[in-house]
Residue, then its C-alpha position, 0 to 999 in steps of 0.5 A: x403074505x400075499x404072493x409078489x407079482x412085479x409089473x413088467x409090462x412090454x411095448x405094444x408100440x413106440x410113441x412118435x415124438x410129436x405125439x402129444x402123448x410123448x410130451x405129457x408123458x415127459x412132462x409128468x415124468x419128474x418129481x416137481x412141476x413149475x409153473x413152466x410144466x403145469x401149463x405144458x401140462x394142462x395145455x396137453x391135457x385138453x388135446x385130443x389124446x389116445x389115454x389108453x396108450x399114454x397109460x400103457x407107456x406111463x406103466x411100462x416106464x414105471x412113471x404111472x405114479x408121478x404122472x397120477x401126482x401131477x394129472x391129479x394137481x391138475x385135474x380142478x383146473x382141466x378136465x381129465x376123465x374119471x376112469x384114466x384118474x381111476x386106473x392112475x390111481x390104482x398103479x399108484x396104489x399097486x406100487x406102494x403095495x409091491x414096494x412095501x413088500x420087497x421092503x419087508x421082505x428085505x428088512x428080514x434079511x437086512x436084520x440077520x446080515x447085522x446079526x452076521x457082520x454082513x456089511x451091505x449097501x442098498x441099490x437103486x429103487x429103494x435107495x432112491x425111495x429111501x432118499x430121493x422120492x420118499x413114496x413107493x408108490x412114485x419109484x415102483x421096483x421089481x426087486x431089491x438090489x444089494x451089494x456085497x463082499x464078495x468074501x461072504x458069498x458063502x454065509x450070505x447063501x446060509x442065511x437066504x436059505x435060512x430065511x425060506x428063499x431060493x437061488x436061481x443058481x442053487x450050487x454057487x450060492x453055497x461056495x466061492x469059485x476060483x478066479x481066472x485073473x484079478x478082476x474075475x467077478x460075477x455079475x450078480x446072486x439071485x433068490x426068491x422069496x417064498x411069496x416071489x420076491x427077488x432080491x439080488x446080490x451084486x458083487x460089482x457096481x458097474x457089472x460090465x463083465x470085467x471087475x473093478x479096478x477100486x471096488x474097495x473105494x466105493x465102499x470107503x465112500x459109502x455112507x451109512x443110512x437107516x434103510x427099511x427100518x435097518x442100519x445098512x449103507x448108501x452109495x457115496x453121491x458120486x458112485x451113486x450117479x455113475x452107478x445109475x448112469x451105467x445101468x441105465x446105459x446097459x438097458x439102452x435107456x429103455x425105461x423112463x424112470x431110470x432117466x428120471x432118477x438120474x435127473x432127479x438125482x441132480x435136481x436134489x442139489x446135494x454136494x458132488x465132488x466132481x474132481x472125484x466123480x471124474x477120477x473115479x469114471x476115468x479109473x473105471x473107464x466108464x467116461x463114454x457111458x457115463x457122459x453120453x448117456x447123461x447127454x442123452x438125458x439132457x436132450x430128452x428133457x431139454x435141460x442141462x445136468x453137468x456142469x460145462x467145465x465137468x461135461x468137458x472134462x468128462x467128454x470121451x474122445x471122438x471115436x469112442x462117441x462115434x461107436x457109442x452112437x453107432x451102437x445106440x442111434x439116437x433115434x432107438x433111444x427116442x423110442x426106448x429101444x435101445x439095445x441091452x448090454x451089448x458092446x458096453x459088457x465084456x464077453x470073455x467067452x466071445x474073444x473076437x465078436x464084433x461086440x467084443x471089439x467095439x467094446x475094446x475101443x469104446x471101454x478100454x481095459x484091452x490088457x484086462x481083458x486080453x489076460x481073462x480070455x487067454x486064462x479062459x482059453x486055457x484054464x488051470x485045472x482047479x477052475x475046470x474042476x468047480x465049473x465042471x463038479x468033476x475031480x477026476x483028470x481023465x474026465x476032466x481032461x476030456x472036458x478041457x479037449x472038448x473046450x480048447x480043440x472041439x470049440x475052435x474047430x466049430x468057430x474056425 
């Protein structure tokens, strides 16, 4: 099998918002056109346009595929030139290759998590593939992304090696290790196929650094659904936005097409419980991220997603909107360059960084969080014993010196 390169290509330049490029740019970025679009579209296209950087935006957003479906419903109407339908043509047809792979190579592992009793839940791109655009080539992906137990942790690292993958962190994929608190959980399990495919294990949906409160809701709420050709599990509707709403705000909205799904997903028009949607962002204390980053998308686009009585009932307070903005300035996020992780993540390790304290107001959590660090700062001995791959005291002890006394003399 041929060798999977995923296509993450990096700005060159931003495009400025009157830029005619910008607006078809947006415009083609969406799975239906009205007749409102077509003509925005078609009257665009006949603008002078520098095709070259379009197409280098259009790719790193990964919306290369729509904007081929609807430049090309177009293109008896105004004239387009050959060689943008051409390279168009070609990102479309490497995405629906790439997303064949990665569905291949998943529907491998799939097909032994059932042997297993692995239960397993499909993330983002190909469960938005599989229910919301239904071509690879419109929705490409750089990885399959998955969440599980994380009780089968161990015998999920069995079966990858098994099939011929590799970790990226090849001594956690084989044990479980002890917990600091109730919601200590890390983020994610990484492996690579013998020909680059990654595939990627969650064992939170949200992964903000801290656990969540009722990760056993979101499995009673999932649903089941056949997936690359396997009975596997989707996200209820409600999880699901909030899931994509979080992500995309933890990658400063930086690419197109997480924007695009979340819109996307509510144009399909499918029945949200929304008294749910809003019990489940309060629970988590994801409100502020949730509804500004939905808001954000609502202003990109020019439409309104949330229902008002929701988008008053799911608005944060004052403050919190404030640092939200200070952190993610509107005009970063026009650019597509707003910032990664920071402030909305927890860092136990970093009790007292500024990121850590916006993110105490801005998320919530501080009795959480507080237990978690005064657990890190001073650890039981069984958890220095499996970070450390050390069982003798004095060398343990040494370690354990070394963190608690020689790190705060550094950072006093």
């Amino acid at each position: 099998m041929a060798k999977f390169k995923p296509t993450q290509p990096r700005f060159k330049s931003s495009l400025a918002e009157d830029r005619a490029e910008r607006r078809l740019l947006l415009m083609t970025a969406r799975l239906e056109l009205d007749d409102r679009a077509r003509g925005i579209i078609k009257s665009l296209v006949r603008e002078p346009l520098d095709w070259d950087k379009l197409l280098e935006h259009g790719l790193l957003h990964g919306t290369s595929g729509l904007m081929y479906r609807h430049l090309r419903s177009v293109s008896e109407e105004v004239e387009i030139p050959g060689q943008v339908m051409e390279k168009l043509r070609s990102y479309y047809l490497m995405f629906t290759a790439s997303g064949m792979i990665i569905e291949a190579q998943f529907k491998s592992v799939a097909s032994r998590f059932a042997e297993a009793g692995i239960d397993a839940i499909v993330l983002k791109g190909l469960a938005l593939v599989e229910t919301l655009y239904r071509d690879y080539g419109l929705r490409p992906m750089s990885d399959a992304d998955v969440l599980v137990r994380e009780k089968d942790w161990p015998a999920i690292g069995r079966i990858m090696e098994e099939l011929g993958f590799t970790a990226d962190k090849p001594r956690e994929s084989k044990r479980n290790s002890p917990k600091l608190t109730k919601y200590d959980v890390r983020a994610h399990l990484s492996y690579q196929s013998r020909n680059n495919v990654p595939i990627e294990f969650q064992f939170d949906l949200f992964t903000l650094g801290l656990g969540m409160i009722d990760i056993d809701g979101v499995w009673r709420r999932s649903v089941k659904a056949r997936v690359a050709g396997e009975d596997l599990r989707l996200l209820g509707r409600e999880d699901e936005l909030l899931q994509l709403a979080v992500h995309a705000n933890r990658h400063g909205c930086s690419r197109l097409k997480w924007l695009v799904d979340i819109a996307e997903k509510f144009h399909q028009g499918e029945h949200v419980d929304w008294d749910l949607f809003l019990d489940i962002a309060g629970k988590e204390k994801i409100r502020t991220s949730v509804y500004s980053t939905i808001r954000h998308i609502e202003n990109l686009f020019g439409e309104t997603l949330l229902p008002a009585k929701v988008a008053e009932s799911l608005k944060p307070k004052c403050v919190q909107r404030y640092l939200w903005r200070a952190v993610w300035p509107e005009k970063q996020l026009k650019d597509f360059r707003g910032r990664h992780e920071d402030a909305i993540c927890f860092y136990f390790y970093r009790p007292l960084s500024g990121w850590n304290l916006i993110n105490y107001a801005m998320m919530g959590r501080p009795g959480s969080k507080l237990a978690y660090m005064l657990r890190f700062m001073f650890p039981p001995v069984r958890w220095m014993s499996y970070m450390y791959d050390e069982t003798n005291p004095l060398i343990l002890l040494k370690y354990y010196l070394k963190r608690t006394v020689v790190r705060r003399l550094n950072n006093s």
